[in-house]
C-alpha positions as CSV (number, residue, x, y, z in Angstrom):
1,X,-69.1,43.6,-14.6
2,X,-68.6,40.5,-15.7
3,X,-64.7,39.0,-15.4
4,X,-64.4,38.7,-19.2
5,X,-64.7,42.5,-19.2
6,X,-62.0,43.2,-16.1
7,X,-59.2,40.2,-17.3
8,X,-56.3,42.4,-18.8
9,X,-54.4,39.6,-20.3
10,X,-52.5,38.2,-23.5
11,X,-52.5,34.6,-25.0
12,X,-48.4,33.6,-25.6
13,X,-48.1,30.4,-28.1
14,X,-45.1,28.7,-28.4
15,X,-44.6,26.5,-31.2
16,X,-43.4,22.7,-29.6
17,X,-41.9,19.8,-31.2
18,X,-44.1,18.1,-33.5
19,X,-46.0,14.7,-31.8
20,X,-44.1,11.6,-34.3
21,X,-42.2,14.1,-36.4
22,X,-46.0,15.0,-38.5
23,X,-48.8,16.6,-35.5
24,X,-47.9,20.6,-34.8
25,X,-48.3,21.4,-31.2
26,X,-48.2,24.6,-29.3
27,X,-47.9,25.4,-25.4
28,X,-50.6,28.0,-24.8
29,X,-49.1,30.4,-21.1
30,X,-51.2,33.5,-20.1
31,X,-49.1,36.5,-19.0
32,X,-51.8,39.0,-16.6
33,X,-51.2,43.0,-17.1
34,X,-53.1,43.6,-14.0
35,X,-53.3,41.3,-10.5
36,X,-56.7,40.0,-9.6
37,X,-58.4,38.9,-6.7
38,X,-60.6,36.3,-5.5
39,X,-62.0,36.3,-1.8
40,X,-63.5,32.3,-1.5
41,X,-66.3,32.0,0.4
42,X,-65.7,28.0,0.8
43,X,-62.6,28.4,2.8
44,X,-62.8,32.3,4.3
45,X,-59.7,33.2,2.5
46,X,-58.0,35.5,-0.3
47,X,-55.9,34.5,-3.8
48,X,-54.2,37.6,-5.2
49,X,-53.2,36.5,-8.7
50,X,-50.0,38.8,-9.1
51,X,-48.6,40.0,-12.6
52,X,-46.8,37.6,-14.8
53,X,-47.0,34.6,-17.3
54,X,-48.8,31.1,-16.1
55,X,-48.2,28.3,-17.3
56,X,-51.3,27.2,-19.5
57,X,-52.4,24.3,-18.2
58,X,-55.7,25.1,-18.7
59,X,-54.6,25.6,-22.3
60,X,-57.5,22.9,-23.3
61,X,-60.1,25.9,-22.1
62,X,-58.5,29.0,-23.9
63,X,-62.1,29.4,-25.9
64,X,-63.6,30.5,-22.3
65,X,-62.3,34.0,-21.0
66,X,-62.2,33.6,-16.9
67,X,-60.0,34.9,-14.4
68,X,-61.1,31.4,-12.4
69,X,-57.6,30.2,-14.4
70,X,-55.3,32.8,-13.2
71,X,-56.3,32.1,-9.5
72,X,-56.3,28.2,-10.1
73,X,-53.2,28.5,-11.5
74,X,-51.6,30.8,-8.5
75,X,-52.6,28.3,-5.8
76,X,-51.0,25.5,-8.0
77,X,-48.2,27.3,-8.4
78,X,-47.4,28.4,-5.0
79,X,-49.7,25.6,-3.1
80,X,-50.6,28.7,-0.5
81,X,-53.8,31.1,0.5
82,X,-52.2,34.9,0.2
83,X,-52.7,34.4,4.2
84,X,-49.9,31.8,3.8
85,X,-52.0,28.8,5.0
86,X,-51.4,25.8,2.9
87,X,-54.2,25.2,0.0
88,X,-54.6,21.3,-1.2
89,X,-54.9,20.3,-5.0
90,X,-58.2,19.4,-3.7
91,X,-59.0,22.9,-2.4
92,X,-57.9,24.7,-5.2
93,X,-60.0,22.4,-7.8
94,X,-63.4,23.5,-6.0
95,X,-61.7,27.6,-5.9
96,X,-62.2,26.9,-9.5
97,X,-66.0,25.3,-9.6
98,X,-67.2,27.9,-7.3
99,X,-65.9,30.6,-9.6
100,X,-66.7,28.9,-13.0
101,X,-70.7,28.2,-10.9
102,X,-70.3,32.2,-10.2
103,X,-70.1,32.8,-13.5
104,X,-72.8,30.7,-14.9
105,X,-70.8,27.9,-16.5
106,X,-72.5,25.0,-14.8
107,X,-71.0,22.3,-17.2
108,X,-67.6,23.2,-16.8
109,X,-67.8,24.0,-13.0
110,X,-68.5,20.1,-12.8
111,X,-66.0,18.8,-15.6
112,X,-63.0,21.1,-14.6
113,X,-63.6,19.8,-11.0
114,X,-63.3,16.3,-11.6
115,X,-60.7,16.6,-14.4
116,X,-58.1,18.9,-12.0
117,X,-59.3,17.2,-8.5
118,X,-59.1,13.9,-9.9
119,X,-57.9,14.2,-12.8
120,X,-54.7,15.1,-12.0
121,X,-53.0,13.0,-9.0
122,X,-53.9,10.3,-11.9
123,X,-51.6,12.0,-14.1
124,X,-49.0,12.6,-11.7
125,X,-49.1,9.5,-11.0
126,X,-47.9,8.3,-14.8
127,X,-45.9,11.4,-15.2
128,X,-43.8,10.0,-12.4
129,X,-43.9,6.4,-14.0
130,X,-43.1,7.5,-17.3
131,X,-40.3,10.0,-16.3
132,X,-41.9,13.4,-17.3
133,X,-41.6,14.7,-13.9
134,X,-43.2,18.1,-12.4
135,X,-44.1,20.5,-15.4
136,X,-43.7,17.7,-17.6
């Protein structure tokens, strides 16, 4: 079964402000019916994605249907293995290479691994320069 067919999720867009007053944006979250789980073979250890809305940023991606957002997005949000151990930006970016590798997408296993492991302390880092802040 491939996770396309097992993800029991909806797509919420939110209209935003438009960019200069002219560009329409929206904020793409993902609200999961149903929890999933991922057991990582890298680090020995479990992520339950539970029931509820997360935060779309992997918005960019929305054409490609994988539960590897859902449990990228749980150990960002709560920084912690369901075991309670503590799970590193780092760690969570190759949770979500292994499972895009598992499911055959080779190109974006490398470019989502480099854009969230790198990628974003570089954007933290001018989000706190510029004053967006966490969540920005």
């Amino acid at each position: 079964m491939t996770p396309s067919t097992r993800l029991n999720f909806s797509i919420i867009r939110t209209p935003r402000p438009k960019l200069f007053g002219f560009f329409p944006r929206v904020k793409v979250a993902y609200e999961l019916h149903e929890p999933i789980a991922y057991f990582s073979p890298r680090y020995k250890k479990w992520i339950t994605a539970a029931v509820g809305v997360y935060d779309g940023a992997s918005g960019p991606a929305e054409d490609l249907v994988s539960e590897a957002w859902f449990i990228h997005d749980q150990l960002c949000n709560t920084g912690k293995f369901d075991d309670g151990t503590p799970c590193s930006n780092w760690q969570a970016s190759w949770i979500l290479s292994d499972l895009l590798g598992r499911e055959g997408r080779w190109g974006r296993r490398w470019t989502w691994l480099v854009a969230t492991g790198v990628g974003r302390p570089i954007s933290n880092c001018f989000s706190s320069l510029f004053g967006r802040g966490k969540g920005g």
